[in-house]
C-alpha positions as a Markdown table, in Angstrom:
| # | Residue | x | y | z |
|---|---|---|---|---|
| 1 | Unk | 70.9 | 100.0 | 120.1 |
| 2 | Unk | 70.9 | 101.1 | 116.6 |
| 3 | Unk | 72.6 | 99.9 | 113.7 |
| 4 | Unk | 74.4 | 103.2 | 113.0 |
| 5 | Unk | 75.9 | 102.9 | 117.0 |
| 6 | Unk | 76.1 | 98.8 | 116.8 |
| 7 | Unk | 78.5 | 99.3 | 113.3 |
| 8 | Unk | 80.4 | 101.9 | 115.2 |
| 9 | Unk | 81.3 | 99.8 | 118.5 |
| 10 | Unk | 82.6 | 96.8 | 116.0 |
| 11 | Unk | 84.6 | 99.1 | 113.9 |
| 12 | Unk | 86.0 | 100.5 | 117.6 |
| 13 | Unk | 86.6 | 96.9 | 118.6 |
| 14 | Unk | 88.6 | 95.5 | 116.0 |
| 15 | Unk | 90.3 | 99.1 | 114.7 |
| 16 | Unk | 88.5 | 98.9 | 111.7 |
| 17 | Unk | 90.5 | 102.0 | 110.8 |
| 18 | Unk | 94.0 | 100.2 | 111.5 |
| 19 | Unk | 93.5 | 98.4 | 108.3 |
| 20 | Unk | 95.7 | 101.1 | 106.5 |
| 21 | Unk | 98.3 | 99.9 | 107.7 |
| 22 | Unk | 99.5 | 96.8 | 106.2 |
| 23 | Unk | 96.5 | 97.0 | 103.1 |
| 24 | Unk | 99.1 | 99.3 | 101.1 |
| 25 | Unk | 101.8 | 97.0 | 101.4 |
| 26 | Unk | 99.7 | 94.0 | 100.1 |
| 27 | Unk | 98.4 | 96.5 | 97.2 |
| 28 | Unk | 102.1 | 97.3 | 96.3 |
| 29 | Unk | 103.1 | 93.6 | 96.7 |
| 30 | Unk | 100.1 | 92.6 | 93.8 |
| 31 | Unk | 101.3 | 95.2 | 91.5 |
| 32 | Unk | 105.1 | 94.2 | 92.0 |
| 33 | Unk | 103.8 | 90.5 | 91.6 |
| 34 | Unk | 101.9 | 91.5 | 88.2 |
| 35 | Unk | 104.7 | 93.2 | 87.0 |
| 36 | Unk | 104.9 | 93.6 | 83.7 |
| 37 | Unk | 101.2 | 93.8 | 83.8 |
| 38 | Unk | 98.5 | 94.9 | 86.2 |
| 39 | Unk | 97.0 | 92.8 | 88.6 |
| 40 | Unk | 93.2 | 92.3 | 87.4 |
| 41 | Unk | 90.4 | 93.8 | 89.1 |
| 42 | Unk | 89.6 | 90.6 | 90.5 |
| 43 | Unk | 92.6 | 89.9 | 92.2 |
| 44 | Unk | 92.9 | 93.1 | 94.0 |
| 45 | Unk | 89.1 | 92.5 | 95.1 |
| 46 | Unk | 89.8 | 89.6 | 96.6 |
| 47 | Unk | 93.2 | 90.6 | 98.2 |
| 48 | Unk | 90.7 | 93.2 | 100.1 |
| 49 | Unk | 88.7 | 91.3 | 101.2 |
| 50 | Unk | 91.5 | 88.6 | 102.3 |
| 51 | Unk | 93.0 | 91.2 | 104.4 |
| 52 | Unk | 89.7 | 92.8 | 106.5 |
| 53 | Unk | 88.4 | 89.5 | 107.1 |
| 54 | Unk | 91.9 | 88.2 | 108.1 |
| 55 | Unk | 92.7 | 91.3 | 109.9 |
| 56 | Unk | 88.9 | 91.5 | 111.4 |
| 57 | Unk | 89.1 | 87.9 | 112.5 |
| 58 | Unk | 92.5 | 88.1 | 114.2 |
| 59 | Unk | 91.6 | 91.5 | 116.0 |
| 60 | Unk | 88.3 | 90.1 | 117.4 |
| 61 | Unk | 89.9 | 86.7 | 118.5 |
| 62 | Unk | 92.3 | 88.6 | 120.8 |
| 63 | Unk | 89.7 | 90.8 | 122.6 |
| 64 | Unk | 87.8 | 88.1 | 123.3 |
| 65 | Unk | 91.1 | 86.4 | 124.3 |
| 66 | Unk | 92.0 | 89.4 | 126.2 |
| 67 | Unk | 89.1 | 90.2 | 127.7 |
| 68 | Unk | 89.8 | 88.9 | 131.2 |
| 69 | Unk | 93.5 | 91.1 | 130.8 |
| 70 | Unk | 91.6 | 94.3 | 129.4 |
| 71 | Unk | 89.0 | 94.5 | 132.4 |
| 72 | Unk | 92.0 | 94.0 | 135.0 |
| 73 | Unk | 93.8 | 97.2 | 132.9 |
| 74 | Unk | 92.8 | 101.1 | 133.4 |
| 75 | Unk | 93.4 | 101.9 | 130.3 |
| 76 | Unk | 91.6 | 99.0 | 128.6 |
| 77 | Unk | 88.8 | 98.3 | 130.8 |
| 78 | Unk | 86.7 | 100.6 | 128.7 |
| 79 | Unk | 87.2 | 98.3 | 125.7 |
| 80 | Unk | 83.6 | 97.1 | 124.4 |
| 81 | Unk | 83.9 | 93.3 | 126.1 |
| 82 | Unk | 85.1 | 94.1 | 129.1 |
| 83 | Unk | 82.1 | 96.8 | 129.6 |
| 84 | Unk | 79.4 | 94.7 | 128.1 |
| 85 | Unk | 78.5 | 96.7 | 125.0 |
| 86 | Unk | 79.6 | 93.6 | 122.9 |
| 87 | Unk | 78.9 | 90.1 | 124.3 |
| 88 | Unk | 81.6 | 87.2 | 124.2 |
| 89 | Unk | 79.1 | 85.1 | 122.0 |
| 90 | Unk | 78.6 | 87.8 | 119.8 |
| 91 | Unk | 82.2 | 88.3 | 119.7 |
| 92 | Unk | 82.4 | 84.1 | 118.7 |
| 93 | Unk | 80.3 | 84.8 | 116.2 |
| 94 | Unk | 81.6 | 87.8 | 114.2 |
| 95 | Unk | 84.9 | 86.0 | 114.5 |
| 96 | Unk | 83.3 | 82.7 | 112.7 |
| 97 | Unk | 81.8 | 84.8 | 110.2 |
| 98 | Unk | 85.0 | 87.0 | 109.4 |
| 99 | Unk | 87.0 | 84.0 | 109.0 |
| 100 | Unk | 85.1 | 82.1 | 107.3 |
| 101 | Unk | 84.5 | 85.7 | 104.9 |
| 102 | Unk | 88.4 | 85.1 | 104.5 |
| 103 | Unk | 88.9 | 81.8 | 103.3 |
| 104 | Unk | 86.0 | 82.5 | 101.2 |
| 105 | Unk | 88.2 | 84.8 | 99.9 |
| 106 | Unk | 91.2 | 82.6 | 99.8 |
| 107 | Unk | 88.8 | 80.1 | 97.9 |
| 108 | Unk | 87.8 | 82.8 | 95.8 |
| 109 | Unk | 91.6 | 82.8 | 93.9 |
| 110 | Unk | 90.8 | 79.1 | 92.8 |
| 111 | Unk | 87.5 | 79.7 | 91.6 |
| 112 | Unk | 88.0 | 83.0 | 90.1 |
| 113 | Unk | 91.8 | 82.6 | 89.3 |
| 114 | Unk | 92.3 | 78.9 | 89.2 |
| 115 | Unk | 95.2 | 79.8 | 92.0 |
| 116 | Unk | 94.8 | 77.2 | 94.8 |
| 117 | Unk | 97.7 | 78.7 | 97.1 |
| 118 | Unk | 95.8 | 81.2 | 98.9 |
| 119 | Unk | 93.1 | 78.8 | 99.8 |
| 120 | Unk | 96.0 | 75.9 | 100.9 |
| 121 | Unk | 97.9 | 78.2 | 103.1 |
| 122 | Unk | 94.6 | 80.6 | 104.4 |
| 123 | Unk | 94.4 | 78.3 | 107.3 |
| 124 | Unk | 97.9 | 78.0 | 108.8 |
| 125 | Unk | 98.0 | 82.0 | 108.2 |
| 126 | Unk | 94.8 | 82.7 | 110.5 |
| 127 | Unk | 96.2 | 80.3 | 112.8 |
| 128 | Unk | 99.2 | 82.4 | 113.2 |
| 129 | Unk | 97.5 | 85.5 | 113.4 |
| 130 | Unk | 95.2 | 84.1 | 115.9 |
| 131 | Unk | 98.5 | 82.7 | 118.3 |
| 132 | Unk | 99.6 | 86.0 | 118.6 |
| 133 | Unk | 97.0 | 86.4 | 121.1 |
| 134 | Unk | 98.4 | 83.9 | 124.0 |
| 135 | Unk | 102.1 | 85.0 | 123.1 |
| 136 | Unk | 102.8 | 87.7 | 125.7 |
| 137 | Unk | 101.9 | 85.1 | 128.4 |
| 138 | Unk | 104.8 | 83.4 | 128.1 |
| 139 | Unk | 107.5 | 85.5 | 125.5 |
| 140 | Unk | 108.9 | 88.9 | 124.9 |
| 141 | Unk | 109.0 | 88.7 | 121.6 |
| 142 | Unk | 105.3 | 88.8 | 121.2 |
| 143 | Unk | 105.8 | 92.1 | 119.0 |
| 144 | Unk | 108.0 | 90.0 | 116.8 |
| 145 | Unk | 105.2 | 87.2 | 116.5 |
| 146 | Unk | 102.4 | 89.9 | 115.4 |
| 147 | Unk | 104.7 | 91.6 | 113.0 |
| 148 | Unk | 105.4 | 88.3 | 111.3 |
| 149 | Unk | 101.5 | 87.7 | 111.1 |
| 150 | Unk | 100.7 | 91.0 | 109.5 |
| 151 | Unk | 103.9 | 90.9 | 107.5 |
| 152 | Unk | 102.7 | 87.7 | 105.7 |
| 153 | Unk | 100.0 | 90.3 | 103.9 |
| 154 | Unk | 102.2 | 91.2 | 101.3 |
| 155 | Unk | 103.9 | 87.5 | 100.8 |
| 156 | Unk | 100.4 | 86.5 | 100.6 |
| 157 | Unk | 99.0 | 89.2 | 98.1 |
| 158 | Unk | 102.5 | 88.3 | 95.8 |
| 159 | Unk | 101.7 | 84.8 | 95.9 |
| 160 | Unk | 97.7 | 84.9 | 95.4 |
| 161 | Unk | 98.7 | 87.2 | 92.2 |
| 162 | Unk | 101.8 | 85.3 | 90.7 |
| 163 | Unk | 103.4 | 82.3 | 92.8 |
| 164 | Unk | 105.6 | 81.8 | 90.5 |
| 165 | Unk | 107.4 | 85.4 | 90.5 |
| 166 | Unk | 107.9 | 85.2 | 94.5 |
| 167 | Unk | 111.9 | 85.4 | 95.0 |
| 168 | Unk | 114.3 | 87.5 | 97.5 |
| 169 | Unk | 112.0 | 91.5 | 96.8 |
| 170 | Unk | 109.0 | 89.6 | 98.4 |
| 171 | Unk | 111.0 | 88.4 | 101.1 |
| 172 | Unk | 112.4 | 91.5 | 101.7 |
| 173 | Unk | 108.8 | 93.4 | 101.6 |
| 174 | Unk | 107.6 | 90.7 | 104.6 |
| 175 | Unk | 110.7 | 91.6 | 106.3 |
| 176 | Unk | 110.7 | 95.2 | 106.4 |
| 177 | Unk | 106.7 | 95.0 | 106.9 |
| 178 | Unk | 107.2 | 92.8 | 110.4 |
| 179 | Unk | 110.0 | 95.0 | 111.7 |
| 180 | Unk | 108.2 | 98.0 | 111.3 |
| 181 | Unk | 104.8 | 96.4 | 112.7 |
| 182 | Unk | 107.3 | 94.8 | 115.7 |
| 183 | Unk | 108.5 | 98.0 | 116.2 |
| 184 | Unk | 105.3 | 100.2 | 116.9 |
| 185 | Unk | 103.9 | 97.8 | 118.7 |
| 186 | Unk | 107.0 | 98.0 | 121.2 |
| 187 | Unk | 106.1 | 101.8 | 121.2 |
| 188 | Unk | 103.1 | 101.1 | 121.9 |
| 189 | Unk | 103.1 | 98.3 | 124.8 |
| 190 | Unk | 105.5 | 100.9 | 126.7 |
| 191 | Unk | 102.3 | 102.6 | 128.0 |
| 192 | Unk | 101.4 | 99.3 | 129.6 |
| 193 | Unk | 105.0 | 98.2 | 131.2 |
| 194 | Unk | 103.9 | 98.3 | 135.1 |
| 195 | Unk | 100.7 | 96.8 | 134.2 |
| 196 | Unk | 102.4 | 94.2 | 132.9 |
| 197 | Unk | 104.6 | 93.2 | 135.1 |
| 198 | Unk | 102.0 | 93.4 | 138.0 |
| 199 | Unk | 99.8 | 90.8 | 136.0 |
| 200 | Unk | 103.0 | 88.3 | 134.9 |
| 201 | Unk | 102.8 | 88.8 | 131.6 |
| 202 | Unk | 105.6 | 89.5 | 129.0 |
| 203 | Unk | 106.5 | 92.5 | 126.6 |
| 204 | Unk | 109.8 | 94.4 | 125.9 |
| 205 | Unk | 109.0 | 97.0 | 128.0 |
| 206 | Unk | 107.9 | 95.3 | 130.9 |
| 207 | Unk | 111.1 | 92.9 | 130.7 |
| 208 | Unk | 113.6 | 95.2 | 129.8 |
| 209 | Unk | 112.2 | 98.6 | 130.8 |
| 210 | Unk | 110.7 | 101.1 | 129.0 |
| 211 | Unk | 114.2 | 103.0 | 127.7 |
| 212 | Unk | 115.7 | 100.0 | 126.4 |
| 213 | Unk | 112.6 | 98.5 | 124.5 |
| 214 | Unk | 112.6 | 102.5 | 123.0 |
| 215 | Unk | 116.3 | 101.6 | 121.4 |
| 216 | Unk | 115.1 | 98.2 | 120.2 |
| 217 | Unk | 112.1 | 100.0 | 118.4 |
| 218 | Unk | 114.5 | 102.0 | 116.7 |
| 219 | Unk | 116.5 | 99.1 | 115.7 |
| 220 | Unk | 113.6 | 97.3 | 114.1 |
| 221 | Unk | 112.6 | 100.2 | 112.5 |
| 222 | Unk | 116.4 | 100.4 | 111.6 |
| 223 | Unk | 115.8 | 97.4 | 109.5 |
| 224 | Unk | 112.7 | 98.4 | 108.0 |
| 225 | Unk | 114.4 | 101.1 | 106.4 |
| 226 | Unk | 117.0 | 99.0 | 105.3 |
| 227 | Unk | 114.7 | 96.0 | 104.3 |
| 228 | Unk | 112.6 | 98.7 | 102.0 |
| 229 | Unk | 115.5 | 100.0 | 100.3 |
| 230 | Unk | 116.6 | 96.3 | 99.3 |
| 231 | Unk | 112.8 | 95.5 | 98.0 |
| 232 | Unk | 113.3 | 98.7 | 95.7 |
| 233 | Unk | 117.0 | 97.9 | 94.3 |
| 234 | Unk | 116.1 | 94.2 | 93.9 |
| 235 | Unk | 112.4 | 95.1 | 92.0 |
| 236 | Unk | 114.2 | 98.1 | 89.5 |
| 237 | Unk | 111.8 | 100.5 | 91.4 |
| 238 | Unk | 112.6 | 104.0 | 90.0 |
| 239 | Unk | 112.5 | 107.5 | 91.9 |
| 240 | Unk | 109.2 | 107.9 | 93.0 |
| 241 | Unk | 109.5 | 104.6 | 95.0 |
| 242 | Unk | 112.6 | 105.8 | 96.6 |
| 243 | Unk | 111.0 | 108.8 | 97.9 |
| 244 | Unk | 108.0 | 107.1 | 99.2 |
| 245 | Unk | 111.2 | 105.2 | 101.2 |
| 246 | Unk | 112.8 | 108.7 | 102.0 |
| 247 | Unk | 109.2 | 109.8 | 103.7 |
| 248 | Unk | 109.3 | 106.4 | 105.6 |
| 249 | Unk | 112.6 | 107.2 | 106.6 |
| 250 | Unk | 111.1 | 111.0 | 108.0 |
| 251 | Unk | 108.2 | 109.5 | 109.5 |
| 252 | Unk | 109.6 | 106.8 | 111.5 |
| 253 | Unk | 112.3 | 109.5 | 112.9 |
| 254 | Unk | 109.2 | 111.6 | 114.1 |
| 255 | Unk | 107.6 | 108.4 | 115.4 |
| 256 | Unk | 110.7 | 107.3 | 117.5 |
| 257 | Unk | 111.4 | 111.3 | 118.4 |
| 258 | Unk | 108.1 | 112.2 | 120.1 |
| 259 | Unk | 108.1 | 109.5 | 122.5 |
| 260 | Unk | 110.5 | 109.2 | 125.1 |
| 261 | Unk | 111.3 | 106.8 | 128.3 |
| 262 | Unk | 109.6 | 110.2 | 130.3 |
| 263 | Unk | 107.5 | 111.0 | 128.3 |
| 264 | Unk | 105.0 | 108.5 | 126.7 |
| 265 | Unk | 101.9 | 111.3 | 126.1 |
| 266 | Unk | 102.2 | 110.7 | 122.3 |
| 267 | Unk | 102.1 | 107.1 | 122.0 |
| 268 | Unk | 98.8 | 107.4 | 120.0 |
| 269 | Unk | 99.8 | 110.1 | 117.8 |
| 270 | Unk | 103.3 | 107.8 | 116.9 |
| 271 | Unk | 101.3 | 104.8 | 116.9 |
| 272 | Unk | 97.8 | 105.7 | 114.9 |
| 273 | Unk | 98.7 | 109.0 | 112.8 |
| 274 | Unk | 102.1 | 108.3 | 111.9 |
| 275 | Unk | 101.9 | 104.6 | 111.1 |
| 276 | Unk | 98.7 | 105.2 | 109.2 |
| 277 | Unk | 101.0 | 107.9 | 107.0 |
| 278 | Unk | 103.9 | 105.5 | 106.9 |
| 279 | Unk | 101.3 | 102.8 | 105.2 |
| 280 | Unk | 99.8 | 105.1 | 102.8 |
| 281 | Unk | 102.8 | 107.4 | 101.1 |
| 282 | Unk | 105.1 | 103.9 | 100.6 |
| 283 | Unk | 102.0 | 101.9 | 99.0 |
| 284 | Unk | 100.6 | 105.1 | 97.4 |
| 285 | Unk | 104.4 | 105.9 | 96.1 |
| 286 | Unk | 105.1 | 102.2 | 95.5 |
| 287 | Unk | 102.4 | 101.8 | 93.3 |
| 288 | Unk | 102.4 | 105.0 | 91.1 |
| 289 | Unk | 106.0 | 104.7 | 90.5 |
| 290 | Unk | 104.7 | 100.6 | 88.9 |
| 291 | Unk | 102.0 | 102.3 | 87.0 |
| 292 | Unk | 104.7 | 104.7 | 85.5 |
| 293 | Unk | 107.3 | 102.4 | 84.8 |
């Protein structure tokens, strides 16, 4: 195999791409944290590399997690474990070596920063992250559990940049970030509802049908919305900001529109094009309206 195919397969099996999502919210969350300054160049470094590793970690724990699952499923019995183009040690390892890359990271605050919060509370957060994994063997709410994980990004990028400044926009920021990660994962599990159900294990769609997990989507997006528009009024964000919200707003319409009970052929555009927008326009937005306050 060569290296150019081997970097490819781990960037397909942890999503490597899918860090776009919640990477602009922990971006906007460091500048809101600096605020009235700029968070140093060192702080955003290491917020990167706290979120890939984190992310990379988490992601490769549940294939190997799921591997068993994935090869029983259609649709994800092409994934690289299942099909032997990655071995489960080699999966172990990577995931030993990404999390130890993160609380590297986390260390890297105290040593760097003299911040020792990221580095006390590093642990507990990849053990959440990694929980996710087992959750839809025995809950529902398994969408809720991941978008609490990822949503503790921007909590954690505020408090590795300013513990002190943490209050009810942080909050908020976490709140609309695991709603809207809840909700596209709903979206997203719709495609594998009967799958489910045949193998006993539990999702929105699989325990309360594919239309009726659609309508809690848009409820949890609902509350993004709203949970966005309360981070900007409680942080004094101006105009720009609030059109970054306003695009959200557009985006996640489009997201809940094209996919329907009977029709679930564009669950990868909603769940990979438009979230990957959604991430990008707010933090983008979010950030340029700090800079020009």
């Amino acid at each position: 195999m060569s290296v150019l195919q081997a970097v490819r397969d781990w960037g397909e099996m942890i999503k490597f791409s899918h860090s776009v999502f919640a990477l602009p919210f922990a971006a906007l969350a460091a500048f809101l944290a600096a605020r009235p300054g700029l968070p140093t160049v060192s702080q955003l470094g290491l917020v990167l590399v706290c979120m890939v590793a984190a992310r990379s970690a988490a992601m490769t724990f549940n294939r190997i997690v799921d591997a068993g699952i994935d090869a029983r499923n259609p649709r994800t019995a092409g994934r690289h474990i299942p099909r032997g183009a990655i071995s489960r040690r080699g999966a172990w390892s990577f995931f030993v070596a990404a999390a130890a890359l993160f609380m590297g990271g986390c260390a890297g605050f105290l040593l760097i920063e003299g911040n020792a919060w990221p580095l006390l509370l590093g642990g507990p957060v990849l053990l959440i992250l990694c929980f996710y994994s087992y959750t839809k063997r025995f809950t529902r709410w398994s969408h809720v559990v991941l978008g609490a994980g990822i949503a503790f990004a921007p909590v954690a990028a505020w408090i590795a940049v300013s513990p002190e400044t943490l209050g009810a926009a942080g909050w908020l920021l976490m709140l609309a970030v695991a709603t809207w990660i809840a909700g596209f994962d709903v979206i997203y599990a719709c495609q594998d509802a009967e799958f489910d159900r045949g193998a006993g294990l539990h999702s929105l769609p699989s325990t309360i049908g594919v239309g009726r997990a659609l309508l809690a989507a848009r409820g949890l997006h609902a509350v993004t919305v709203a949970g966005l528009v309360g981070v900007g009024l409680l942080s004094g964000m101006g105009v720009i900001y609030f059109v970054g919200v306003g695009c959200v707003v557009v985006l996640l319409i489009v997201e809940n529109a094209i996919v329907s009970a009977n029709d679930l052929s564009r669950v990868n555009v909603a769940f990979f094009t438009v979230n990957g927008v959604v991430g990008l326009v707010l933090g983008g937005l979010g950030i340029a309206d700090v800079l020009m306050g």
